[in-house]
N, C-alpha and C positions, 0 to 999 in steps of 0.2 A: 330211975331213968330220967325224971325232970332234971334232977340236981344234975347229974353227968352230963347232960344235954347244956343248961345254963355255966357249966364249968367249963366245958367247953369253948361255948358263944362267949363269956369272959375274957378267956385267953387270946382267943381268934383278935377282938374289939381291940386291946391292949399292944399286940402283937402288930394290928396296922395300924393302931397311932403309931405306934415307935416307929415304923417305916415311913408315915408320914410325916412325921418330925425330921424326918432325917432328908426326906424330899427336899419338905420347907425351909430345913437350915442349907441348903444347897443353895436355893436362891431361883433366879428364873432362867437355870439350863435346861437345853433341849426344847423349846417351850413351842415352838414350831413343829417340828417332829413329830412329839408328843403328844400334841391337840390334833396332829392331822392321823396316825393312828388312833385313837383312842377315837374321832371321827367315825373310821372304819369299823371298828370292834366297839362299842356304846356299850356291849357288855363282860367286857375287860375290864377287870378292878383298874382305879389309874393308878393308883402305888403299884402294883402288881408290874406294869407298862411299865412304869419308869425305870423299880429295879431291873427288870431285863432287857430295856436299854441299856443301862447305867454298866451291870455287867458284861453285856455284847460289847460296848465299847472299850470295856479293860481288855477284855481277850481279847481284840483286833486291835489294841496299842501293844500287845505284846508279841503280837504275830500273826496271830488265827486270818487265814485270806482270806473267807468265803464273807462278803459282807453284804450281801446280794437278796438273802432268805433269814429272816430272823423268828424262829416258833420258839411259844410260849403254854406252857401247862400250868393251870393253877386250881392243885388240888385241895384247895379249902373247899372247892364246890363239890357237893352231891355227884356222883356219879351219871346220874341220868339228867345233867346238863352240858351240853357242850361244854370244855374244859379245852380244847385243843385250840390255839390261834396262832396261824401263818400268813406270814407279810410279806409280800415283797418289798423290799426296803429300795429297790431301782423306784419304782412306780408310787412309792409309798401307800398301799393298797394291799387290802386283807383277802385272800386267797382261798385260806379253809378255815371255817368253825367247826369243831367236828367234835362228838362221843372220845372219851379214851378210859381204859380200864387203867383201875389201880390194882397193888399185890394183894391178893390174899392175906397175907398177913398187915397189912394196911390197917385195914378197917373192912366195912360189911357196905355200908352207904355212901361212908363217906373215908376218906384217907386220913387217918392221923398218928400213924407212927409210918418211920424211916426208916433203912440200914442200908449200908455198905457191906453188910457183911453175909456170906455165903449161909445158906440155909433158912433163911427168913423169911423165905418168899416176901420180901416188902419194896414197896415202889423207893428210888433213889430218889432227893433233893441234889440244886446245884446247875450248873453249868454242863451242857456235855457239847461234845463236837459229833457231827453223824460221821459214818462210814461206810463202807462198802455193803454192797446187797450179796445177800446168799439167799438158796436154797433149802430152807430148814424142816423140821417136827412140825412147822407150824407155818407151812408155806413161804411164801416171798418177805423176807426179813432184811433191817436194817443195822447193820452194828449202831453202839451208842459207846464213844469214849470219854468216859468222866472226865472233866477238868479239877476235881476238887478232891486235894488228896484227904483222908479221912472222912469224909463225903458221899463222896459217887466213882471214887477212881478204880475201882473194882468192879464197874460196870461191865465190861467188855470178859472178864476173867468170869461172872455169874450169868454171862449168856444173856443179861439186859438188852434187849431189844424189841425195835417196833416194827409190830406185824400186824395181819390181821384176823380176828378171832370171831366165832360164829357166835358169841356171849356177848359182844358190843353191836348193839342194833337198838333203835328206837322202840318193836317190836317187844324184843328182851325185856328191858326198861320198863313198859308198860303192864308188861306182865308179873314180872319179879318185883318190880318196884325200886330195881338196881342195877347196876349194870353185872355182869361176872364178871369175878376176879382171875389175873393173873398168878405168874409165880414172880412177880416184881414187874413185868415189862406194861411199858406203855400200848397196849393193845387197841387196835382200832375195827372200827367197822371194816368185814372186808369187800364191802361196796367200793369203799374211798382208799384202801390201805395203798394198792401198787401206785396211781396215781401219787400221791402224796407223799410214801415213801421216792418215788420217782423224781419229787418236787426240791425234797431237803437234802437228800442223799450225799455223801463227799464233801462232807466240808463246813457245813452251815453250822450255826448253832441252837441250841435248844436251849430252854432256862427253863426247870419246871421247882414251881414253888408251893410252899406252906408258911405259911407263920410261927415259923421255926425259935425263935431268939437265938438259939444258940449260934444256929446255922446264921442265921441274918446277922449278927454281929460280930461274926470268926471269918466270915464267907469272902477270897482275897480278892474276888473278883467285885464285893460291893464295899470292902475297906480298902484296898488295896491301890488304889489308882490317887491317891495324894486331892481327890475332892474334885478333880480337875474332869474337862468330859472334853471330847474331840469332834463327838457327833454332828455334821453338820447338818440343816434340815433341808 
């Protein structure tokens, strides 16, 4: 269990230099922006920040209009730490810290496998755009359309959505030592869900990440923009 655990925290270590390198060959974009979120969120990785900047601003050079709401997941962390952050990008001002569950077939504690693909119950990486609210199995829900094909674009076709789940509570947490698991969707406290669902809904974007490699150096939304960034602060 040591050795799996340090195989692990190996990976993770390596995985953000590499993104930090890739920050620092960038140079000092966004640096404004960037200091004034990471401000708000002190416990937001700041490579984590950047890349879902970095990414928000490909997808609103390509088209995506909602540039208003920017939320970020970053599933390196434990489960029973807040993992959820939403910004207002008008105000530049962080909105919700929140709980959110990964898939079942994820991980137990902590998240570390992905798919795209039906039957895995596992939480998506990647970009996505939100969508419309329904009525579901599981209450007040939110669509999630992948942006990343071979990715997360199969989101919306496996029913990936956020809601909110009687298994994400501090409570929970305390007791289990975890939060529970989904069947892939990002589940939330449903203290906080309809609000926040309310918040993102129609349009905005989401970036939930891991220390992926493959993903972080395929991903067209953080290769793909020619280095260049439009973000103003």
């Amino acid at each position: 269990m040591r050795m799996r655990v340090c195989l692990i925290s190996a990976f993770t270590v390596v995985a953000v230099l590499s993104c930090a390198a890739t920050a620092a060959a960038a140079g000092p974009r966004l640096p404004t922006l960037l200091y004034t979120l990471k401000a708000e969120a002190p416990d937001l990785n700041p490579v984590v920040l950047e890349l879902a900047l970095e990414a928000a601003d490909c997808a609103w050079k390509d088209g995506e209009k909602r540039r208003d709401i920017l939320s970020v997941i970053d599933y390196s962390l434990p489960s029973v730490e807040p993992r959820l952050w939403v910004f207002d990008m008008n105000s530049k001002k962080l909105i919700y810290k929140e709980l959110v569950a990964h898939g079942v077939g994820s991980g137990e504690f902590t998240a570390t496998k992905f798919s795209n693909q039906h039957g895995t119950k596992q939480s998506s990486l990647g970009l996505f755009r939100t969508g419309t609210t329904y009525f579901g199995q599981n209450g007040y829900s939110l669509k999630l359309h992948g942006l990343e094909e071979g990715v997360n674009h199969k989101a919306l076709a496996r029913t990936i959505v956020i809601h909110g789940a009687w298994y994400v509570s501090e409570n929970f947490g305390k007791k289990h030592g975890r939060m529970g698991r989904s069947w892939g969707c990002p589940a939330l406290d449903p203290k906080v869900a309809k609000p926040l669902i309310d918040t993102i809904k129609e349009g905005t974007l989401l970036f939930v990440y891991y220390p992926d490699l493959d993903w972080l150096n395929s991903s067209i939304f953080l290769r793909g923009c020619g280095g260049d960034s439009s973000i103003s602060p």
